[in-house]
N, C-alpha and C positions, 0 to 999 in steps of 0.2 A: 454507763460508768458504775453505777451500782451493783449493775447484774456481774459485772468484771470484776470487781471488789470483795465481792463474796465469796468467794475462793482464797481472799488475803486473808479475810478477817476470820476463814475458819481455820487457813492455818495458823493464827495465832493463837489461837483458843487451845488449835492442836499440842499445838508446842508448849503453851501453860500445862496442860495437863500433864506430858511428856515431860515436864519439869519437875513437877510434883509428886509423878510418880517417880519418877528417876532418884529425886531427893531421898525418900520415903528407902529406895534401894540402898543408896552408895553410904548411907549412913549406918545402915545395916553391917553394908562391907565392910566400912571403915573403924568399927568397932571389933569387928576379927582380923581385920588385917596383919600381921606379922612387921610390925613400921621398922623391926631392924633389916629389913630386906627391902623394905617399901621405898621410893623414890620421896624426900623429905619433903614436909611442909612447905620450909622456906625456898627451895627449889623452884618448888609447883606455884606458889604462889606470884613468883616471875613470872614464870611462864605464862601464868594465865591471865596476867594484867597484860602483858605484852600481846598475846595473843590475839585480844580482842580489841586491840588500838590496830593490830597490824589488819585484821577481818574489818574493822571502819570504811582504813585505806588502800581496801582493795588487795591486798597483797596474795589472797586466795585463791579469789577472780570474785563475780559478782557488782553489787555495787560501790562506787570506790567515793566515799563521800570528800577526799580530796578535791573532787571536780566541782566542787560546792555545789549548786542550785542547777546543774545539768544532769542530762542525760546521760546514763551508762554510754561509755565509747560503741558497743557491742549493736545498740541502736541509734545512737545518733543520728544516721543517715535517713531514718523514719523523721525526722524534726525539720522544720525552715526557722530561722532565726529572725527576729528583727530588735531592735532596741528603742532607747528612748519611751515617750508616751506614748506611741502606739501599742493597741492591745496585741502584746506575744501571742501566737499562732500554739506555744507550747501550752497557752490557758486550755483544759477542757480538753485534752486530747490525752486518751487513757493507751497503752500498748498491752498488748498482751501475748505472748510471742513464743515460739518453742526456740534455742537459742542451740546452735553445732555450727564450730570455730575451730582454725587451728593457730597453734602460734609458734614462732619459730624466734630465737632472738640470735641471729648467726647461724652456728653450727652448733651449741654448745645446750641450749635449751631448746626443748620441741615439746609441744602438750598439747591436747585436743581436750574441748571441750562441750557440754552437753547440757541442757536444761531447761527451764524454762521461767520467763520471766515476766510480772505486770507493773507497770509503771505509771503513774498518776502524778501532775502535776495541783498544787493548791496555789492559786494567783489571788494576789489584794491591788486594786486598781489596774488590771489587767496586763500586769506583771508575777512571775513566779515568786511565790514567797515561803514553798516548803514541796516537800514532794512525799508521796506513800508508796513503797518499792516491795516488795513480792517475788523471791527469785528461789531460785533451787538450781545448785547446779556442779557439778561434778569435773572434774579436771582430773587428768593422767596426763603423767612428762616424764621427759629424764632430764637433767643437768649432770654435768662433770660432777663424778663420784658416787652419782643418787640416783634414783627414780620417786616419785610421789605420784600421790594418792592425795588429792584437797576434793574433802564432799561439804559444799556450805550451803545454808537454807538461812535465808536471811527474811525479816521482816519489821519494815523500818518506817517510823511518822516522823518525819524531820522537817523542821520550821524555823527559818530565818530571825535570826535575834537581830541583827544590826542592818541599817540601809544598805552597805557593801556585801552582805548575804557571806563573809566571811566569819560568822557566829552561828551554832548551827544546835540547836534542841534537835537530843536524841531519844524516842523512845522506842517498845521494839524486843523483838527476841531474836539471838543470831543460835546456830546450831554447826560447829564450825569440828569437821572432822581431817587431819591430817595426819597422814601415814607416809614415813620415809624409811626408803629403805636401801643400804647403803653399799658400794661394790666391794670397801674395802673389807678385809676380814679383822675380826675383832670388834668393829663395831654392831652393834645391835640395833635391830631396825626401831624405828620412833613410830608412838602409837598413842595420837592424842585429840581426845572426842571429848570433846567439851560444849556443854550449852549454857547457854547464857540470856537473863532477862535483863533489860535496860531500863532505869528508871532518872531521866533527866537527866544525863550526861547532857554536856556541852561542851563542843568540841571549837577548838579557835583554829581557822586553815590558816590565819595570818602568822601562827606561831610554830610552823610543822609537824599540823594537827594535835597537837595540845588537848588530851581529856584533862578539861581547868576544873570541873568538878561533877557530882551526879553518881550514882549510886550502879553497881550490876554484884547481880546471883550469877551465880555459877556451880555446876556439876561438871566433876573433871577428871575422868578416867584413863589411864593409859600404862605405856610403859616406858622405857630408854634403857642407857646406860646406867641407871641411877639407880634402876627399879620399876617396880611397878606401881601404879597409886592409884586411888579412888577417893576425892577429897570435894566435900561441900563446904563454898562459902560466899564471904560475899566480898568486893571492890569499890571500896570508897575511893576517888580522882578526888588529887591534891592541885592539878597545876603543877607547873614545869615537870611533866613528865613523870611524876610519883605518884604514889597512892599507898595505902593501906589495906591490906588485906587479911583479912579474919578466917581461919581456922583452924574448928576446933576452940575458940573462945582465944584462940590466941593471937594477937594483932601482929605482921609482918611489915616491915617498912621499907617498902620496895624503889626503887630507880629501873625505869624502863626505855 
């Protein structure tokens, strides 16, 4: 397990760095930047509180902490289940896995997917009580009007707050890149790479995933229709769905 592990924990290390240096960049940029052409503050700071409630629950692919104290769908099938007091079979069993998937929803969305993943359970009395996840993984699709590009590298210690494991500490670095690009004319493709560190979020799944509070950094570069932008800051979670978000020393008060 440990020999397994050590590939998470450096890319976490990775991604601190990656952050640091990144910071250290887009702060540079964003001091030249031209803001009457730039995609605004208050724009981007939606976007990126949402962005990274939507990366929680899965919406990019990877891990979807929706599923609470389970298994990525993707492996599941690797797991036996039991409940009660008997010691889960999910205690002590580490994955570590190369992941190529397609998915189809109909006729209207088609994506393949590529990566690869490690997943670690932490059990108290021989029951799951938080899990350490490790993924990397990349998506190409199309839907009606679109095609995308979702590249996310995810790295998460999450720990059950409540007996119902529907309370969930988040710590953790996500790296969440999505690219859309659109069939109609006029609109201009979407282009947004943003990384993010997590410090104590807690997410309630009994409330429709709810970040009720906890702190994330973020570096957030791209473009749209809006503009182009390069913006560091940071994501205070309010509960019911709000948050506060700081850039450039200026507070935004966001609904997501």
């Amino acid at each position: 397990m440990k020999t397994k592990f050590m590939g998470a924990l450096i890319l976490l290390s990775g991604m601190a760095l990656l952050y640091t240096s990144c910071k250290k960049d887009a702060a540079k940029q964003n001091t030249t930047q031209n803001q009457s052409t730039a995609a605004s503050p208050d724009v981007i700071s939606q976007q990126v509180a949402a962005n990274l409630a939507k990366s929680l629950a899965g919406t990019y692919g990877g891990v979807n902490l929706s599923n609470g104290l389970s298994a990525p769908s993707v492996i599941q099938s690797d797991f036996g289940h039991q409940g009660g007091s008997t010691p889960n079979p999910l205690c002590g069993f580490t994955v570590d896995t190369v992941l190529h998937y397609t998915t189809n929803v109909g006729d209207t969305i088609k994506s393949t997917s590529n990566g690869r993943i490690i997943f670690y359970f932490n059990c108290f009395n021989g029951q799951p009580a938080g899990f350490l996840a490790s993924d990397s993984l990349k998506t190409v699709g199309t839907a009606p009007g679109y095609s995308f590009l979702f590249d996310i590298t995810q790295y998460y210690v999450i720990k059950s707050l409540n007996s119902a494991n529907s309370l969930l500490l988040v710590n953790g670095a996500l790296k969440s890149f999505v690219d859309l690009t659109y069939s109609k004319t006029g609109i201009k493709p979407t282009t947004d790479h943003t990384t993010y560190v997590m410090l104590g979020l807690t997410v309630d799944l009994s409330k429709n995933n709810d970040v009720t509070s906890g702190i994330a950094t973020f570096i957030s570069t791209g473009s749209n229709n809006y503009g182009p932008w390069t913006y560091v800051g940071t994501i205070k979670y309010l509960g019911n769905h709000k948050a506060d978000v700081t850039i450039n020393g200026k507070v935004y008060h966001i609904t997501f």
